[in-house]
N, C-alpha and C positions, 0 to 999 in steps of 0.2 A: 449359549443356545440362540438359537438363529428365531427372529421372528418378522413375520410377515407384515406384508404392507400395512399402515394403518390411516388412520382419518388423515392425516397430518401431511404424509407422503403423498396422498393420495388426490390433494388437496394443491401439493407442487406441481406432479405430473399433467394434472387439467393445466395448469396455468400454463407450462413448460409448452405444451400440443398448443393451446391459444398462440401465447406469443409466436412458435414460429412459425403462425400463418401470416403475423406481421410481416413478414422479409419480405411476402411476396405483393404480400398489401402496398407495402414502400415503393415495392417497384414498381407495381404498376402505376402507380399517383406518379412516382416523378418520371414513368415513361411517357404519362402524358401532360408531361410539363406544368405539375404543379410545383411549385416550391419547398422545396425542403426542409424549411424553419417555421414558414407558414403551414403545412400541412401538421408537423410536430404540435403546433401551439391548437390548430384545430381539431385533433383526435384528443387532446385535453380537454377542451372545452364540452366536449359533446359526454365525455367520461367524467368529466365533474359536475356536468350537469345531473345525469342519473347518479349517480352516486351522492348529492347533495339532498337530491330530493328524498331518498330516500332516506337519510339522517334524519329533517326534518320532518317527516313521513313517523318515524318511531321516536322522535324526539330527544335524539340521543346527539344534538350538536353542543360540542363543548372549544369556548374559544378558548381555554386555556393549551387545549389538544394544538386548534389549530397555529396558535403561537410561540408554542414548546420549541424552545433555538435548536434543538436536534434534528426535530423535522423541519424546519425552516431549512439547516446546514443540507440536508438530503436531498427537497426538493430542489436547492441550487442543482446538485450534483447529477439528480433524474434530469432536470431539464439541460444543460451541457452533455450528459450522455444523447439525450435523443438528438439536440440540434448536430453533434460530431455523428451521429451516424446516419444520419439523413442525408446530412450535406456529404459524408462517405461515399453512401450507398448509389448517389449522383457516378460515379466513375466505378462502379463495382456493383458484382452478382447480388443475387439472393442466394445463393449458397456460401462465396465468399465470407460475405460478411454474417449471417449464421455460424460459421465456423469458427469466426475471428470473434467477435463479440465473446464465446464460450470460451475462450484460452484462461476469461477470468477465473476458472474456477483452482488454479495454483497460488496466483494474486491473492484471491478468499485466502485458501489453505494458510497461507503465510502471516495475512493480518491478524486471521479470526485465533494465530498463536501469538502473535503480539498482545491483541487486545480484549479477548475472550477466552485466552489459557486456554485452546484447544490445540492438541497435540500437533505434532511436523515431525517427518522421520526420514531418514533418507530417501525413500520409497517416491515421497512427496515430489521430495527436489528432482530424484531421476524424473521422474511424471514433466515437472514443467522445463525441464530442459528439452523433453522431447517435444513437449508443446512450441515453443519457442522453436527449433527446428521446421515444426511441420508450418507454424506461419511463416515462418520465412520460402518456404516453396508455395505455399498458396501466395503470396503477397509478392512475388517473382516470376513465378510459373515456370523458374529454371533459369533465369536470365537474369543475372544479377545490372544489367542494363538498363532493367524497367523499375531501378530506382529513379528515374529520370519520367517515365510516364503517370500520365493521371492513375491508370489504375492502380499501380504503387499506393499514391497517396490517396486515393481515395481508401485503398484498403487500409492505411497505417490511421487514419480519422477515425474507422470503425473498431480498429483494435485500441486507440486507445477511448471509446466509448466503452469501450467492452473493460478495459482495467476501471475507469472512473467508477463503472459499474459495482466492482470489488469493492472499490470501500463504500458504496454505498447499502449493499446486500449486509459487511458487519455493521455498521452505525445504527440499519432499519433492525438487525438483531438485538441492540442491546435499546433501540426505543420500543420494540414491542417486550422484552423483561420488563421494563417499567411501567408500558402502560398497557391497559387492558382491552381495550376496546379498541378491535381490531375495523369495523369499520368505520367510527371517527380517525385513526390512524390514517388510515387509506384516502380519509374524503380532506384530509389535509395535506398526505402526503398529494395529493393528486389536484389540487388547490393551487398552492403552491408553486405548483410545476407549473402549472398553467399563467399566474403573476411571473414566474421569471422569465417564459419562452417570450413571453410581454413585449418587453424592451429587446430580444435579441433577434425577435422577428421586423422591428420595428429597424434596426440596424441594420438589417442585412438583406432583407426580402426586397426586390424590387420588381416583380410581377403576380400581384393575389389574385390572377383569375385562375376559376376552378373548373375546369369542365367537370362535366354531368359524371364521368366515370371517378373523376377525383371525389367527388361528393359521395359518392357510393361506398368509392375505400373508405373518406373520412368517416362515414357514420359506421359503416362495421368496423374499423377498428378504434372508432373510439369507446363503442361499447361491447365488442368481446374481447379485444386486445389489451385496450387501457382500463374501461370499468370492471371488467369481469374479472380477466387475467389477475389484475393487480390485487385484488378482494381476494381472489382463491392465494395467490402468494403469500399474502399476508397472514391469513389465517395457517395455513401450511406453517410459514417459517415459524410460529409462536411455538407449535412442539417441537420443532426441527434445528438442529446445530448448526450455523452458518454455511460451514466446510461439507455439511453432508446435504443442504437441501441446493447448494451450486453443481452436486455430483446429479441428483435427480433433477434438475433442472434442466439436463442437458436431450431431456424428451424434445427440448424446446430447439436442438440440432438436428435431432431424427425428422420431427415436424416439417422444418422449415427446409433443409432439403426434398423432402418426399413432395412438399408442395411448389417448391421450385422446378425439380424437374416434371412435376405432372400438368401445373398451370404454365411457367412460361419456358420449357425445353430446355431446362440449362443442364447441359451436359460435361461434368468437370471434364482438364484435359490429362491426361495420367499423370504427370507433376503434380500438379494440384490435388486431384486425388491421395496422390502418396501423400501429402501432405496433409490432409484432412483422414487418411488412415494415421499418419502419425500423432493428428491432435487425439481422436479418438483413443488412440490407445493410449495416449497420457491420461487421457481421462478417467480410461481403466483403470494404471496406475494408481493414479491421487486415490480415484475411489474406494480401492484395496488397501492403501495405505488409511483410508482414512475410518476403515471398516463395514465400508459399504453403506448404499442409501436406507439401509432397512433397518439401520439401527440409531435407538429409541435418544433421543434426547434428555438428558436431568430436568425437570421441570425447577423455572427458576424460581427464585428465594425472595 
């Protein structure tokens, strides 16, 4: 019996529509030549900042949460995902890399049967071969010659942002089964990130000025993209099965194109296209294999 949306899905979807207003947020900061690693480590700060206070605020900060080695291992993995798709999204779209970031949801499909006993079926697999297929035409554009240009690599940084991603969506599954409190979870995972982008902004950033419109992106998207987003994901994924809340998460593709071509005219070219119709329907795929978003998670044990 088929059942309707609930709090939980419902809860992914916001976050999915936030996040991919990010794509367009990133580009416009590094169109106007803000830094890449530096801007990452600053949409954290500004997201851990409200999110902090607000623990202390209900009085719900626990250092044991924040020093739990699972999320310490994740925040590594969040902040290496943002600095490789920054620095990506530097030689690449805001559609691109929306597209490419989401191919993780076969990657999930695959771990979350390794290490959370959730099913794989051939369905799966046909799903991310097709996926795998359609980045290689988005990450090409038909020309197998533009493995030699920036935008190649810039695209292949943000696809493997987008796997890093994968195992960090099952790892944040099996620490929210154990712990309960979903936003101390958050104001550590989001802590965290912010200590490690620390040292990797410190390596590699060699211009931190900001003009006024980078300031503008940093502050909304550190507090609808990184505080909000990540609060409403988190609470979401606690009812949600790994592999089914990467299928609903993929609002955060519909989003992020819709705002790409509405804020800065990116018009795919039909290669790419084709391509981004072929990850979509893998998408379909996995998610029919995996029984679709609307169904109910086991609450765990």
């Amino acid at each position: 019996m088929k059942v309707g949306l609930g709090k939980h899905e419902l809860l992914l979807i916001a976050s999915g529509i936030l996040w991919g207003t990010s794509f367009v947020t990133i580009k416009i900061a590094l169109n106007n030549e803000v830094d890449p690693i530096f801007f990452a480590l600053l949409r954290f700060l500004v997201g851990t900042a409200a999110i902090m206070a607000i623990v202390f605020w209900m009085r719900r900060f626990d250092a044991k949460v924040l020093l739990y080695p699972p999320i310490i291992f994740n925040s590594f993995l969040n902040a290496l995902s943002f600095a490789l798709q920054n620095v990506g999204m530097e030689s690449t779209s805001a559609t691109n890399s929306v597209l490419l970031v989401n191919t993780n949801i076969g990657v999930v499909a695959i771990l979350a049967a390794i290490f959370l006993a959730e099913a794989i079926t051939p369905r799966i697999i046909l799903g991310i071969a097709l996926g795998l297929v359609g980045v290689l035409f988005i990450s090409t554009d038909g020309d197998l010659s533009a493995i030699y240009s920036g935008t190649f690599w810039g695209n292949l940084l943000v696809l493997a942002a987008g796997w890093v991603w994968a195992v960090y969506i099952v790892v944040q599954k099996k620490v929210l089964n154990r712990k309960t409190d979903v936003i101390m979870v958050t104001a550590a995972i989001m802590a965290n990130t912010t200590l490690f982008l620390v040292p990797m902004t410190l390596l590699f950033t060699t211009n931190y000025a900001i003009p006024t419109t980078g300031w503008i992106a940093v502050v909304y998207i550190g507090l609808a993209c990184t505080f909000g987003a990540n609060l409403l994901y988190n609470a979401g994924l606690k009812g949600v099965k790994a592999s089914i809340s990467s299928v609903i998460l993929l609002m955060e593709v519909v989003s992020g194109m819709a705002f790409a071509m509405i804020i800065l005219g990116e018009m795919p070219t039909a290669i790419t296209a084709m391509g981004g119709l072929l990850v979509l329907f893998s998408i379909l795929i996995i998610s029919l294999a995996t029984g679709g978003p609307i169904k109910r998670a086991k609450p765990s044990s």
